[in-house]
Backbone as XML, in Angstrom:
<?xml version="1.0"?>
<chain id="A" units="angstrom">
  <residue number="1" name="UNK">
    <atom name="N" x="158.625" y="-28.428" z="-54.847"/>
    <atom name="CA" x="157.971" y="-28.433" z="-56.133"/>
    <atom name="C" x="158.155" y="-29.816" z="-56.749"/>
  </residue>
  <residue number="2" name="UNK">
    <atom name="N" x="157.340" y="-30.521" z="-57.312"/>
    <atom name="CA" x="157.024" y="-31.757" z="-57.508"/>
    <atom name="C" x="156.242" y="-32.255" z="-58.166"/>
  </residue>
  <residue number="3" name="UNK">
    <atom name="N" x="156.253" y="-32.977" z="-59.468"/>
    <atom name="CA" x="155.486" y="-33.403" z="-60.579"/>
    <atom name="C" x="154.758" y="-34.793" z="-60.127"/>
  </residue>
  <residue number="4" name="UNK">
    <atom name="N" x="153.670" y="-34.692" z="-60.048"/>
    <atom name="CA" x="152.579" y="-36.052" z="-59.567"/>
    <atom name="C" x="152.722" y="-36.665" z="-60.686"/>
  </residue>
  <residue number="5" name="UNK">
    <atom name="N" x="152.911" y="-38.562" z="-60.385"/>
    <atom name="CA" x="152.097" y="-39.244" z="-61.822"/>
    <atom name="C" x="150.957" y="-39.126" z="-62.411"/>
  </residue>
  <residue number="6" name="UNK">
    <atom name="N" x="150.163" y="-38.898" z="-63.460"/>
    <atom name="CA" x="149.085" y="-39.370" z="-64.284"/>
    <atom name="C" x="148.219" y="-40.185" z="-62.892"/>
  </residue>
  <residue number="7" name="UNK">
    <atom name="N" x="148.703" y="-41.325" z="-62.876"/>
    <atom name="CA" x="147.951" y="-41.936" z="-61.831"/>
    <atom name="C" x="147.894" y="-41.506" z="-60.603"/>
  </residue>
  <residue number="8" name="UNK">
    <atom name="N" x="148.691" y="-40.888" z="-60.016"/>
    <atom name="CA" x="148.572" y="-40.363" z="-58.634"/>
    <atom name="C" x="147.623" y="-39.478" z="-58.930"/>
  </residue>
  <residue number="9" name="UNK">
    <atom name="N" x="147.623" y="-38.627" z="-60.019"/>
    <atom name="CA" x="146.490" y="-37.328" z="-59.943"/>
    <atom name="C" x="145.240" y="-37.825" z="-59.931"/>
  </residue>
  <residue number="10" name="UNK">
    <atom name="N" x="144.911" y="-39.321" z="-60.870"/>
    <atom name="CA" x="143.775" y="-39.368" z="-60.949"/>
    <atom name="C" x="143.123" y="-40.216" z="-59.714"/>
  </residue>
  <residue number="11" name="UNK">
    <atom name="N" x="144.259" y="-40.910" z="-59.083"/>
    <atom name="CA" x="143.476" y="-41.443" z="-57.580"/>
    <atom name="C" x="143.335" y="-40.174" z="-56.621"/>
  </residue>
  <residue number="12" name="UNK">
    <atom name="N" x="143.590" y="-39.251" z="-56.744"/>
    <atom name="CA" x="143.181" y="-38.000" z="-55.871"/>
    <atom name="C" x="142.756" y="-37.336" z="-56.682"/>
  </residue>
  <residue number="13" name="UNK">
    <atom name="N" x="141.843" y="-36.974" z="-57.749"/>
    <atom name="CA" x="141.471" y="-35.992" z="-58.228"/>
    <atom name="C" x="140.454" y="-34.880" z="-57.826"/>
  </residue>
  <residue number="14" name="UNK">
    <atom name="N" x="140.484" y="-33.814" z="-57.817"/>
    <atom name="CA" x="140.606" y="-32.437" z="-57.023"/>
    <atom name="C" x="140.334" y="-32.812" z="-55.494"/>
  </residue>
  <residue number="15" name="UNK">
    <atom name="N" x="141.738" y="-33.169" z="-55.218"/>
    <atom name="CA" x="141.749" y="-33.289" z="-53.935"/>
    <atom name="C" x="143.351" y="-32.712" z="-53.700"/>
  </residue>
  <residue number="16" name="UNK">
    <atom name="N" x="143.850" y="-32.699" z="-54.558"/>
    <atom name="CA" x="145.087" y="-31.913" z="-54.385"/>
    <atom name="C" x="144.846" y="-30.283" z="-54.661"/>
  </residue>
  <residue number="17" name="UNK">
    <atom name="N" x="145.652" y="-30.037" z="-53.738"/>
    <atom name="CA" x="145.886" y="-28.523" z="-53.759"/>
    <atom name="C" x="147.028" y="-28.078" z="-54.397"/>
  </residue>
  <residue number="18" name="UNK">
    <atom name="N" x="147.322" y="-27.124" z="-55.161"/>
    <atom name="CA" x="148.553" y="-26.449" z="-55.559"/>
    <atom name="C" x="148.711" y="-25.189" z="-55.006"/>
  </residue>
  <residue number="19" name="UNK">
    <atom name="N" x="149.763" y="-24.465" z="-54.905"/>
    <atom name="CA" x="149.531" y="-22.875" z="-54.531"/>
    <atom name="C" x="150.883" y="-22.406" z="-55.428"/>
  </residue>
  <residue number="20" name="UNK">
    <atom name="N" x="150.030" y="-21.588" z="-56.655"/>
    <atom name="CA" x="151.047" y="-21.545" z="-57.315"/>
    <atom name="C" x="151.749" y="-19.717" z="-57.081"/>
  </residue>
  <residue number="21" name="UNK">
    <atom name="N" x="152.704" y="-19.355" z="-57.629"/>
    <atom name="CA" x="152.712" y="-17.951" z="-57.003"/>
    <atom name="C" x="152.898" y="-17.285" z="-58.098"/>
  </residue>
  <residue number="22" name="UNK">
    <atom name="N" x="151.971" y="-17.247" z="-58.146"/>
    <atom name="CA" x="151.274" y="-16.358" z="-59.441"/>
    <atom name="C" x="149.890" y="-15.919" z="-60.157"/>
  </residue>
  <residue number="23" name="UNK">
    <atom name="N" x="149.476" y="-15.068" z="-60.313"/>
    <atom name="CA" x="148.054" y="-15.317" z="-61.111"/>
    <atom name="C" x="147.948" y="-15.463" z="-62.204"/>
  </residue>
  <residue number="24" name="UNK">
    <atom name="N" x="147.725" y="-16.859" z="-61.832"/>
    <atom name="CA" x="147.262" y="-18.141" z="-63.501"/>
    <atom name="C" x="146.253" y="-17.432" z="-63.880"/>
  </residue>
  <residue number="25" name="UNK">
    <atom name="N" x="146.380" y="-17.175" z="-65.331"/>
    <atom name="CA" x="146.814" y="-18.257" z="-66.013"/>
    <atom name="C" x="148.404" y="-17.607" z="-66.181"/>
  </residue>
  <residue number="26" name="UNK">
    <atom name="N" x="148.743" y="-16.280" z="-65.995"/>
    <atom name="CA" x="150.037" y="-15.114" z="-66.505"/>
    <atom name="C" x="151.253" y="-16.526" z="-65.524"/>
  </residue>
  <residue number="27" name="UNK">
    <atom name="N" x="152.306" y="-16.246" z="-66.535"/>
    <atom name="CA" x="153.700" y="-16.117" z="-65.465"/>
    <atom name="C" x="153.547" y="-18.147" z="-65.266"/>
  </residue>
  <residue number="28" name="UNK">
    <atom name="N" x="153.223" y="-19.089" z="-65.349"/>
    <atom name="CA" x="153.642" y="-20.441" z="-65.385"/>
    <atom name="C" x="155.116" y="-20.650" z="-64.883"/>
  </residue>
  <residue number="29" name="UNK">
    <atom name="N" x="155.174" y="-21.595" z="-64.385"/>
    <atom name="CA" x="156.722" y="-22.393" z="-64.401"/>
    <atom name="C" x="157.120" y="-21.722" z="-63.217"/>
  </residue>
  <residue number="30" name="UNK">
    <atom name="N" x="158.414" y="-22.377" z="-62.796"/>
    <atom name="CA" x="159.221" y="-22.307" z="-61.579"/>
    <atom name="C" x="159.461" y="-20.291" z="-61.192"/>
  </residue>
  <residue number="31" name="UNK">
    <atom name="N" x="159.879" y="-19.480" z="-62.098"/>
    <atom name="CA" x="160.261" y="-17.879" z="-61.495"/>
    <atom name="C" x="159.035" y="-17.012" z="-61.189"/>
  </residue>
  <residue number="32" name="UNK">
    <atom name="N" x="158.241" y="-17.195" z="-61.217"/>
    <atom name="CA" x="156.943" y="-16.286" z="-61.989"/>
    <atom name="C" x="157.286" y="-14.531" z="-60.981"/>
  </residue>
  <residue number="33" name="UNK">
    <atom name="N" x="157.972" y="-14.404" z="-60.201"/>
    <atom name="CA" x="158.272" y="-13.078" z="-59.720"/>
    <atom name="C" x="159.492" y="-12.755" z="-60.772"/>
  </residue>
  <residue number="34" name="UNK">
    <atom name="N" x="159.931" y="-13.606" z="-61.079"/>
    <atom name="CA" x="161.116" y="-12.978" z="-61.528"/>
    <atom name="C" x="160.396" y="-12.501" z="-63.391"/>
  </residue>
  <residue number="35" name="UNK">
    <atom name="N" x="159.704" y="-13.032" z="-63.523"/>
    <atom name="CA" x="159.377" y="-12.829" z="-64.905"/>
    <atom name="C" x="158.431" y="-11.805" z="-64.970"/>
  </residue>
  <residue number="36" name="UNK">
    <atom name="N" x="157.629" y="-11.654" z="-63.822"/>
    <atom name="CA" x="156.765" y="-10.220" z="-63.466"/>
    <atom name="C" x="157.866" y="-9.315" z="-63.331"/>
  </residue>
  <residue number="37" name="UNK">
    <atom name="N" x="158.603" y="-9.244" z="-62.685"/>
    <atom name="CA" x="159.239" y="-7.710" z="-62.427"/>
    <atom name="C" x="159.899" y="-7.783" z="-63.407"/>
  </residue>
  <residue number="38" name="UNK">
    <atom name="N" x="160.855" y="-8.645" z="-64.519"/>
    <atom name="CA" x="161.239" y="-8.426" z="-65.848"/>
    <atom name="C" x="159.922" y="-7.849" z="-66.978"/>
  </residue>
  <residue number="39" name="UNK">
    <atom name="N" x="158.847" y="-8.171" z="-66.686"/>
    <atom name="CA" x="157.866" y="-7.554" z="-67.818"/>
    <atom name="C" x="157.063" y="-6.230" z="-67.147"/>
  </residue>
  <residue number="40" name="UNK">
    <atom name="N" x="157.662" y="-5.911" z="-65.751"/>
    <atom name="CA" x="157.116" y="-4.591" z="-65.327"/>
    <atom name="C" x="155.602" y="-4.368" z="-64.515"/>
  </residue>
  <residue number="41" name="UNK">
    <atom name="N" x="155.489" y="-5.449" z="-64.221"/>
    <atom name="CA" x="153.589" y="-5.720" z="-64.068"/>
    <atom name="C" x="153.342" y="-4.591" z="-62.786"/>
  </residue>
  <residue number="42" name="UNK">
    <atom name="N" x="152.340" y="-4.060" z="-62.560"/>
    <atom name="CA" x="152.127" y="-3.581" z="-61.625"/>
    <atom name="C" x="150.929" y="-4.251" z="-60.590"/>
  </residue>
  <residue number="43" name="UNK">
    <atom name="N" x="150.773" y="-5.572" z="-60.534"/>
    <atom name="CA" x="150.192" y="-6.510" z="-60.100"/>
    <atom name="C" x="150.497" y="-8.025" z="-59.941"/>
  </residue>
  <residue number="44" name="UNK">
    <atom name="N" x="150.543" y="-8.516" z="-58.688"/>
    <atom name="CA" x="151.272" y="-9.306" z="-58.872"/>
    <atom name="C" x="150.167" y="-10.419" z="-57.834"/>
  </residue>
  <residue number="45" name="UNK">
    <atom name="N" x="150.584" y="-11.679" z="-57.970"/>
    <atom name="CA" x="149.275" y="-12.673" z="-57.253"/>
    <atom name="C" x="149.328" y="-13.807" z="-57.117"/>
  </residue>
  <residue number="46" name="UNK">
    <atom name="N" x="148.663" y="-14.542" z="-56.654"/>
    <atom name="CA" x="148.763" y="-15.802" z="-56.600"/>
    <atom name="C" x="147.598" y="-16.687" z="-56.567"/>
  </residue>
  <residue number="47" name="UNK">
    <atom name="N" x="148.218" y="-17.873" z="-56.937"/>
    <atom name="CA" x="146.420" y="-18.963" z="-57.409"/>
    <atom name="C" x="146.478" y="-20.299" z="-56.759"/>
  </residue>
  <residue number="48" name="UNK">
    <atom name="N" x="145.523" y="-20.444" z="-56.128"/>
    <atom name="CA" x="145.663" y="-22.038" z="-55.281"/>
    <atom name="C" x="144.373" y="-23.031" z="-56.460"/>
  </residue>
  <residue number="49" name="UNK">
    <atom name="N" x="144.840" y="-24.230" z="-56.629"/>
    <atom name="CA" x="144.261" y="-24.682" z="-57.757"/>
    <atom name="C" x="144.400" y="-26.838" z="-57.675"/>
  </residue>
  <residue number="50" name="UNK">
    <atom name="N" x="143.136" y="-26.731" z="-58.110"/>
    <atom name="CA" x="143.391" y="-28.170" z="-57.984"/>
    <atom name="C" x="144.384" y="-29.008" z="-58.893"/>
  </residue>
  <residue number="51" name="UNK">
    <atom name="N" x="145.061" y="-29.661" z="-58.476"/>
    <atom name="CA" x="146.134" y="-30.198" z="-59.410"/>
    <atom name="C" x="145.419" y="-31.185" z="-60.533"/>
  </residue>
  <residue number="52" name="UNK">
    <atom name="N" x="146.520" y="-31.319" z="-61.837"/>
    <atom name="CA" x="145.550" y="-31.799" z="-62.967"/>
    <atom name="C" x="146.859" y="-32.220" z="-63.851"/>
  </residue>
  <residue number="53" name="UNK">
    <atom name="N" x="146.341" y="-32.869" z="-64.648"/>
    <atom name="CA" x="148.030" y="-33.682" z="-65.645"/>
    <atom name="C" x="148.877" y="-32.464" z="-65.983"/>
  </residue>
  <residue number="54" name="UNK">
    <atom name="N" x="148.331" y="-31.631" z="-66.879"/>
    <atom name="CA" x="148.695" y="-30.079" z="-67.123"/>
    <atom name="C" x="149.404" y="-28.781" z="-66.374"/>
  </residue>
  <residue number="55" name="UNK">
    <atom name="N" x="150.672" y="-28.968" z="-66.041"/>
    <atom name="CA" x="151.407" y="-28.136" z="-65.389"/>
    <atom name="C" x="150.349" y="-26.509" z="-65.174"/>
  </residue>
  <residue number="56" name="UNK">
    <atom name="N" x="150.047" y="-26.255" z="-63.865"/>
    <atom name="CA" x="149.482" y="-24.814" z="-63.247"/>
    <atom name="C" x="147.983" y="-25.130" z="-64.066"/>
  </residue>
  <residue number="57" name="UNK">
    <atom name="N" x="147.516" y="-25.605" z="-64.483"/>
    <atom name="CA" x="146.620" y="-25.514" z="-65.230"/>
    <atom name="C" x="145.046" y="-26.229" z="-64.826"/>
  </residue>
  <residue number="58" name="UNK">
    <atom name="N" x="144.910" y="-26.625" z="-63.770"/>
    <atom name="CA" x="143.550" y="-27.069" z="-62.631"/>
    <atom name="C" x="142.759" y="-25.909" z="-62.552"/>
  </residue>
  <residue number="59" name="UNK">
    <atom name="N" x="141.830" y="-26.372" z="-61.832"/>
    <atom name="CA" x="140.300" y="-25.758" z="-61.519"/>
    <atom name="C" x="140.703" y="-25.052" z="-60.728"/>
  </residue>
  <residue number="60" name="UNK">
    <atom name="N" x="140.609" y="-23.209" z="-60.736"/>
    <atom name="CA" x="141.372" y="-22.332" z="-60.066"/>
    <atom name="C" x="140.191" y="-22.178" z="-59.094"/>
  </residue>
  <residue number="61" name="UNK">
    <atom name="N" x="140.804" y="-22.427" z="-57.638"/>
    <atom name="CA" x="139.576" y="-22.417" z="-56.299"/>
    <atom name="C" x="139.827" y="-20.768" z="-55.569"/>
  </residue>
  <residue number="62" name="UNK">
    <atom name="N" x="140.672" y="-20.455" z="-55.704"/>
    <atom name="CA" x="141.377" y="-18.974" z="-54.883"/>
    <atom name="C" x="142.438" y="-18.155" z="-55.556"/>
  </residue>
  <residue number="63" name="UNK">
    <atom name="N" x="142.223" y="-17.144" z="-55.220"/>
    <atom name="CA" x="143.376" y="-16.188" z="-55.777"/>
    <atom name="C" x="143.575" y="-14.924" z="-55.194"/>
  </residue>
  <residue number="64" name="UNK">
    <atom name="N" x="144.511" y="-14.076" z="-55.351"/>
    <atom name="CA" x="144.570" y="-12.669" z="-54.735"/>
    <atom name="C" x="146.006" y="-12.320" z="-55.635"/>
  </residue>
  <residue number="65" name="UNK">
    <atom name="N" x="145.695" y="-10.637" z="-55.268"/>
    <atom name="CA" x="146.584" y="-9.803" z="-56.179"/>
    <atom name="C" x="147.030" y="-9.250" z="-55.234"/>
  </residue>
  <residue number="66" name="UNK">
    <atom name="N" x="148.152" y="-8.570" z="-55.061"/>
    <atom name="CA" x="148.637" y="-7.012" z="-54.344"/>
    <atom name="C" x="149.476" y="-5.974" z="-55.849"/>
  </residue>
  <residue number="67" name="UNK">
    <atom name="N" x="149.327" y="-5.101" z="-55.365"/>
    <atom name="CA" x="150.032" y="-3.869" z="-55.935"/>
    <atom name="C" x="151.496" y="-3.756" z="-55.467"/>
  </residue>
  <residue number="68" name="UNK">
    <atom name="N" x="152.025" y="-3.687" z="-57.133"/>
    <atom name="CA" x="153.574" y="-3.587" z="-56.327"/>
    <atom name="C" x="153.959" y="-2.062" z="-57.305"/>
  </residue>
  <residue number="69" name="UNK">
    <atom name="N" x="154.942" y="-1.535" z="-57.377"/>
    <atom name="CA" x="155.601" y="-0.252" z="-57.962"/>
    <atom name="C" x="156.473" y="-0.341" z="-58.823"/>
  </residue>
  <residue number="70" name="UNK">
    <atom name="N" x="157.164" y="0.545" z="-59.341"/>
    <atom name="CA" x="158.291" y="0.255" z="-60.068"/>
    <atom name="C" x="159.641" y="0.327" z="-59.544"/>
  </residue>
  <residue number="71" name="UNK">
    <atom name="N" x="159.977" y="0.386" z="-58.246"/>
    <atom name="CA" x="160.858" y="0.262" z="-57.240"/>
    <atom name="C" x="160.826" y="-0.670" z="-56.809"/>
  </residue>
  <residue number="72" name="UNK">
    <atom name="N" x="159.837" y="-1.789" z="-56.597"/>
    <atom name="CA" x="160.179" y="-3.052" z="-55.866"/>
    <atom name="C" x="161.119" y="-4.087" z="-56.680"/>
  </residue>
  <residue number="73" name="UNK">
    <atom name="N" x="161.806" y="-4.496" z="-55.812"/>
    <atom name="CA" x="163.038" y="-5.617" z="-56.333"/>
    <atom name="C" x="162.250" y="-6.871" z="-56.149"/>
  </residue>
  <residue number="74" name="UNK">
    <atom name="N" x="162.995" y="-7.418" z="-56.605"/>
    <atom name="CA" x="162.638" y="-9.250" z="-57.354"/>
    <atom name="C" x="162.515" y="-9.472" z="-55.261"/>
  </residue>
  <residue number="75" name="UNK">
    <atom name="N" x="162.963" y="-9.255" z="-54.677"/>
    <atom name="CA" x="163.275" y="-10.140" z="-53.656"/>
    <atom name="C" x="161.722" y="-9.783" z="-52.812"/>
  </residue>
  <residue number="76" name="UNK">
    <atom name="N" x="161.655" y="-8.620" z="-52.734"/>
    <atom name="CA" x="160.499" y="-7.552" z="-52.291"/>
    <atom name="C" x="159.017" y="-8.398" z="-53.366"/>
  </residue>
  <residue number="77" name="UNK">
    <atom name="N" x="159.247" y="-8.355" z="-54.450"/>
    <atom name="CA" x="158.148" y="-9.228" z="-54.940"/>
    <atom name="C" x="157.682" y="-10.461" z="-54.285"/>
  </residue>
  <residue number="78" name="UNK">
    <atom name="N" x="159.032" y="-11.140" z="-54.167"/>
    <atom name="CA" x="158.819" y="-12.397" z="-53.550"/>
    <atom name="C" x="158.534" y="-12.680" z="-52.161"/>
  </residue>
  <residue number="79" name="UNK">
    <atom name="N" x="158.790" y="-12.025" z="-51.693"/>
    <atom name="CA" x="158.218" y="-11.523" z="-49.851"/>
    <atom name="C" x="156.503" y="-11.047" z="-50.262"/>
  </residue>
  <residue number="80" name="UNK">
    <atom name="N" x="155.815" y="-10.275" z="-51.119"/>
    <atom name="CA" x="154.976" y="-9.770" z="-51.244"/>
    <atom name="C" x="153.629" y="-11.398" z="-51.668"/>
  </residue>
  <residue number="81" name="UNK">
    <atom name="N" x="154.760" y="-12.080" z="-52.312"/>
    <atom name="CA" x="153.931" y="-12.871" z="-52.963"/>
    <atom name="C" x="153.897" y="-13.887" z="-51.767"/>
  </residue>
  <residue number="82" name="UNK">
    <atom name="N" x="154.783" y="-14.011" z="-50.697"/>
    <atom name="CA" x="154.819" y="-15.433" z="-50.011"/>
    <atom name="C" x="153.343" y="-14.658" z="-48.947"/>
  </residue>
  <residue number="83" name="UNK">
    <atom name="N" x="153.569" y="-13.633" z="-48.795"/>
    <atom name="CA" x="152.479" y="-13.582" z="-47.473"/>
    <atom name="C" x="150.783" y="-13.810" z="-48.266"/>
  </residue>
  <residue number="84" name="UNK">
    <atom name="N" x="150.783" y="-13.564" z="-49.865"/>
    <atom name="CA" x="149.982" y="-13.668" z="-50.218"/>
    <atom name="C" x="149.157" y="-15.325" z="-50.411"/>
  </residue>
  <residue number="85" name="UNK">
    <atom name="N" x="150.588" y="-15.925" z="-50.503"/>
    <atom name="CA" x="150.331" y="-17.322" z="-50.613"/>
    <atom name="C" x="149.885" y="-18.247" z="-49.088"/>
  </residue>
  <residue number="86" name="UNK">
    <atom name="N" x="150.283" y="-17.587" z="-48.541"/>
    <atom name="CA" x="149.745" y="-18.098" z="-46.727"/>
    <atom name="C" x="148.136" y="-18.200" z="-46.995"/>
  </residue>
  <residue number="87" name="UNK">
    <atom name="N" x="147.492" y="-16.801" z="-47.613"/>
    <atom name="CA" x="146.193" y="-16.213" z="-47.205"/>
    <atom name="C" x="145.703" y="-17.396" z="-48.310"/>
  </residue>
  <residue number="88" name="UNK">
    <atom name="N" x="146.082" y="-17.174" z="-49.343"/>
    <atom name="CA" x="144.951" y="-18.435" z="-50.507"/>
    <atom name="C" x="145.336" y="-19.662" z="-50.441"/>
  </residue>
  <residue number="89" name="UNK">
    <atom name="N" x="146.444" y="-20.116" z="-49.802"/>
    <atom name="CA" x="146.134" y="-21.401" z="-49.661"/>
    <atom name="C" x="145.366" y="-21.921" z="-48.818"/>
  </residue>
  <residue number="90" name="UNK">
    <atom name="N" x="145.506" y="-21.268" z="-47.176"/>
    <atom name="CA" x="144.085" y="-21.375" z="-46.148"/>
    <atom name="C" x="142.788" y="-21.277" z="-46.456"/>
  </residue>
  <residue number="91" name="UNK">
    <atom name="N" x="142.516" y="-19.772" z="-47.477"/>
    <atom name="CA" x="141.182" y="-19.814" z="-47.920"/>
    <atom name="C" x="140.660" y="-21.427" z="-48.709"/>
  </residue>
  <residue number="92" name="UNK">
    <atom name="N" x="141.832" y="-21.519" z="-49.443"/>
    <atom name="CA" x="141.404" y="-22.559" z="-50.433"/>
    <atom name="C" x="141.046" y="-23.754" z="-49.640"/>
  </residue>
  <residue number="93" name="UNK">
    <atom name="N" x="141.908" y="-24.274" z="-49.051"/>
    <atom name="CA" x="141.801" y="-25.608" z="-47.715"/>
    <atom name="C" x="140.271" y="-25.064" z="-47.476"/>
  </residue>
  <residue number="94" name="UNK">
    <atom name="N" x="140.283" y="-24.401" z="-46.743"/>
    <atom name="CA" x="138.978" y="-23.954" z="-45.634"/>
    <atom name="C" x="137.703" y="-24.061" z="-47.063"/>
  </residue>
  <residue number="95" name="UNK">
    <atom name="N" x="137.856" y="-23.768" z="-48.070"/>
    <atom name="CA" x="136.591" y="-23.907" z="-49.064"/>
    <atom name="C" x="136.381" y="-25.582" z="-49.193"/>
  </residue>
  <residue number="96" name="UNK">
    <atom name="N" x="137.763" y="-26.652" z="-49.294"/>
    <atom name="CA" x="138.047" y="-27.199" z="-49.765"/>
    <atom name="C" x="137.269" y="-28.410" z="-48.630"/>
  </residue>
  <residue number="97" name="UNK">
    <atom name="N" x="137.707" y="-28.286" z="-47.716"/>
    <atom name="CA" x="137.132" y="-28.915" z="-46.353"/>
    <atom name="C" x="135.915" y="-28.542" z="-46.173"/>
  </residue>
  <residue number="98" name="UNK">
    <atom name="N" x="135.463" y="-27.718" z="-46.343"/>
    <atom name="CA" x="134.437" y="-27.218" z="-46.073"/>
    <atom name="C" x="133.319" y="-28.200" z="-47.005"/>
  </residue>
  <residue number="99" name="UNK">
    <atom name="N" x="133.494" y="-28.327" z="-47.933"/>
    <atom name="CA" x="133.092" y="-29.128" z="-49.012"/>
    <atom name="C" x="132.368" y="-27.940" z="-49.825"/>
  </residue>
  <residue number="100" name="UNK">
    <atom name="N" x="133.006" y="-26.847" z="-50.144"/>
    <atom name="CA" x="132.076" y="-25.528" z="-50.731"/>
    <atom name="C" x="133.023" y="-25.229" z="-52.094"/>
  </residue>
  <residue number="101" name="UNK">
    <atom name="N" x="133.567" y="-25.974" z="-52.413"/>
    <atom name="CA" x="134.149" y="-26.147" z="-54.003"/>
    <atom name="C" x="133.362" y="-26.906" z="-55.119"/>
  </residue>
  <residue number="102" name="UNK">
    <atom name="N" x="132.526" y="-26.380" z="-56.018"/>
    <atom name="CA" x="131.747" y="-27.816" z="-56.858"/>
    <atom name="C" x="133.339" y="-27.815" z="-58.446"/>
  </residue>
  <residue number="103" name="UNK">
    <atom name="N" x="134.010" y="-28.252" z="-58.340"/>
    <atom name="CA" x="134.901" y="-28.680" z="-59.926"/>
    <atom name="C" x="134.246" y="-29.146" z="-61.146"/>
  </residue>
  <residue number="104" name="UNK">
    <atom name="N" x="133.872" y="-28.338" z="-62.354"/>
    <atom name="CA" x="133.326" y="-29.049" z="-63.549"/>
    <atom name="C" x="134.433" y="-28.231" z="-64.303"/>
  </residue>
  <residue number="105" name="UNK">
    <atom name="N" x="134.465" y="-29.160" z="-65.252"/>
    <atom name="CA" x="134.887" y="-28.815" z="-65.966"/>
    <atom name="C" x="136.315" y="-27.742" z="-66.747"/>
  </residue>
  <residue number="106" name="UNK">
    <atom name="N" x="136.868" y="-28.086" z="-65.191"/>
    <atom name="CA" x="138.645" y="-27.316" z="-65.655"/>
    <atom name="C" x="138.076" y="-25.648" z="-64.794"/>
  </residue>
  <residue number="107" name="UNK">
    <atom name="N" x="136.584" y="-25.663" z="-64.218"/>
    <atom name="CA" x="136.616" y="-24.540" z="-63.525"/>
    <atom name="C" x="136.075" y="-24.976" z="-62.254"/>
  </residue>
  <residue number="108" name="UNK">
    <atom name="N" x="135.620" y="-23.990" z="-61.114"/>
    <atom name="CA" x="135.159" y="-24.234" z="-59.964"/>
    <atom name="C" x="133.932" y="-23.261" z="-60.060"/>
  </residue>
  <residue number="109" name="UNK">
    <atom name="N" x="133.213" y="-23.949" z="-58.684"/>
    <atom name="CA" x="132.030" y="-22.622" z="-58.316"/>
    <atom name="C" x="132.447" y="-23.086" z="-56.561"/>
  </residue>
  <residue number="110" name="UNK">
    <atom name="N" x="132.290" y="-21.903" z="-56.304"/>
    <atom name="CA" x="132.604" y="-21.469" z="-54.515"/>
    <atom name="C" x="131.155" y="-21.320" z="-54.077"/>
  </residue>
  <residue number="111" name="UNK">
    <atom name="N" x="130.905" y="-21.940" z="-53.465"/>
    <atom name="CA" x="129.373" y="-21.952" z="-52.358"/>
    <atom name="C" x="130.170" y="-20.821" z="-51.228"/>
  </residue>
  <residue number="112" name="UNK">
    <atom name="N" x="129.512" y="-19.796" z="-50.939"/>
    <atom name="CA" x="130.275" y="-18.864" z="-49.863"/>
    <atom name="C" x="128.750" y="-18.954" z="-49.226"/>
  </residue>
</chain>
């Protein structure tokens, strides 16, 4: 985890990928499982997103949810969320390469 300069972002701009583990905009910052299963969510997700000066806060390219219960532990979240993060960060690459991302304006449109 790693904070880009101002200038680094803007000589790559949406060309960086993030994969944050969580579904942005909910849950920001370094725990976001741990702050879901403290507020009880019964959904839990993750967002791959172009990086931008604004901590989690880029042109959201991918995302996915799973269902979790009120029995799953913090650790079980976080296993739930890593396999989720495999799947949207590939999707996202593969849109991304693909050249099927258009970025305006702090959002995206997906050419599928």
């Amino acid at each position: 985890m790693q904070i880009s300069s101002p200038r680094f972002i803007h000589l790559f701009l949406n060309r960086i990928i993030n994969i944050h583990h969580s579904f942005l905009p909910a849950f920001v910052g370094a725990k976001p499982y741990h702050a879901a299963y403290e507020r009880g969510v019964k959904i839990i997700g993750v967002t791959a997103h172009y990086v931008t000066e604004e901590l989690d806060a880029g042109p959201i390219i991918e995302q996915e949810v799973a269902r979790v219960r009120h029995h799953n532990s913090v650790a079980e979240l976080v296993q739930i969320g890593q396999d989720l993060e495999k799947l949207v960060l590939s999707t996202a690459g593969k849109h991304h390469l693909d050249r099927k991302v258009f970025a305006f304006r702090n959002k995206t449109v997906i050419f599928y």
